[in-house]
C-alpha positions in Angstrom: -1.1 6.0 -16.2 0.1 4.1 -13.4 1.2 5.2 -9.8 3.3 2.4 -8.5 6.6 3.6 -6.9 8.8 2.2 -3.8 11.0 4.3 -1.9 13.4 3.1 0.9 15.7 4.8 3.4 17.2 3.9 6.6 17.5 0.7 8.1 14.1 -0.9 8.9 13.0 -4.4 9.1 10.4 -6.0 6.2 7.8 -5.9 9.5 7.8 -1.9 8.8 6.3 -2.1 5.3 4.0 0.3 4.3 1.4 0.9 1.5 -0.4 3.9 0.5 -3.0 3.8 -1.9 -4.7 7.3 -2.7 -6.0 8.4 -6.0 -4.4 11.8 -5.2 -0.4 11.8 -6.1 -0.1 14.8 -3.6 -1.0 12.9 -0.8 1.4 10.0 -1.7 3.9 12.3 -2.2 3.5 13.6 1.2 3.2 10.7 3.0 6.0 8.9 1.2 8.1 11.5 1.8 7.4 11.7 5.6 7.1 7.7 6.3 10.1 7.3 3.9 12.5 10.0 5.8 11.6 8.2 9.2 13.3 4.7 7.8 9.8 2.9 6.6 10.0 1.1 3.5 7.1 2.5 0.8 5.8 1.5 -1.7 2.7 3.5 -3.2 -0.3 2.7 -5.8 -2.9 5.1 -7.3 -5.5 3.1 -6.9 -7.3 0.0 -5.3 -6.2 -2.0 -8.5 -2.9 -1.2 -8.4 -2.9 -2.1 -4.4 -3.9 -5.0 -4.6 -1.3 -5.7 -6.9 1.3 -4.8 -4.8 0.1 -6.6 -1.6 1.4 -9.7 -2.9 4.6 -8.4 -4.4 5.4 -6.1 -1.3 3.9 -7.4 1.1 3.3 -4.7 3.5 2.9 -4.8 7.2 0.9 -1.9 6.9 -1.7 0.3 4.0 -2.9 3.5 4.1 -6.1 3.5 2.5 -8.2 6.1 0.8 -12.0 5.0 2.0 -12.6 5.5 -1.6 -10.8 3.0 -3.5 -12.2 0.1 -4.9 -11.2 -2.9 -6.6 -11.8 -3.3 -10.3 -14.9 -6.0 -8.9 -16.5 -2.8 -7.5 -16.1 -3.7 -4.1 -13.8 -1.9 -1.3 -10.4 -2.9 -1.6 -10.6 -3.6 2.2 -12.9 -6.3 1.4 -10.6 -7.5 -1.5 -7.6 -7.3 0.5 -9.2 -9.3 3.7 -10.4 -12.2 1.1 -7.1 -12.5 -0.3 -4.6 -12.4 3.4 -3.5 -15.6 4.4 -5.0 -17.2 7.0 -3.3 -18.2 10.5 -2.5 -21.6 10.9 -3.8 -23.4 13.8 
């Protein structure tokens, strides 16, 4: 079952982009709610798979991060999500 969902409201800029990944819909729920009544755009994944996904599509600014997601390589999907950000030009 999958736990993808964006919600918008108010006028923010791309820049103010956030993603929560958290295997516990109650706590995306809240935090949605909350980020999404003060004008963030959100989207929201239920877990690290699903994140990664979206960090492409979306391309938050942003993630909230439950410590215990991982990727479906096993490893954190703060590890998966640092090998696959762009790098700065120079």
């Amino acid at each position: 079952m999958g736990g993808m969902s964006i919600a918008k409201s108010g006028p923010r800029s791309s820049e103010e982009r956030i993603l929560i990944v958290d295997d516990e819909q109650n706590a995306r729920v809240a935090l949605r709610t909350i980020l999404a009544e003060e004008g963030y755009e959100v989207a929201e994944a239920a877990d690290g798979e699903e994140g990664l996904q979206l960090l492409g599509s979306f391309a938050p600014a942003r993630c909230w991060l439950t410590c215990a997601c991982r990727a479906s390589t096993g490893s954190p999907c703060s590890s998966e999500r640092a090998s696959r950000a762009p790098t700065p030009s120079s």
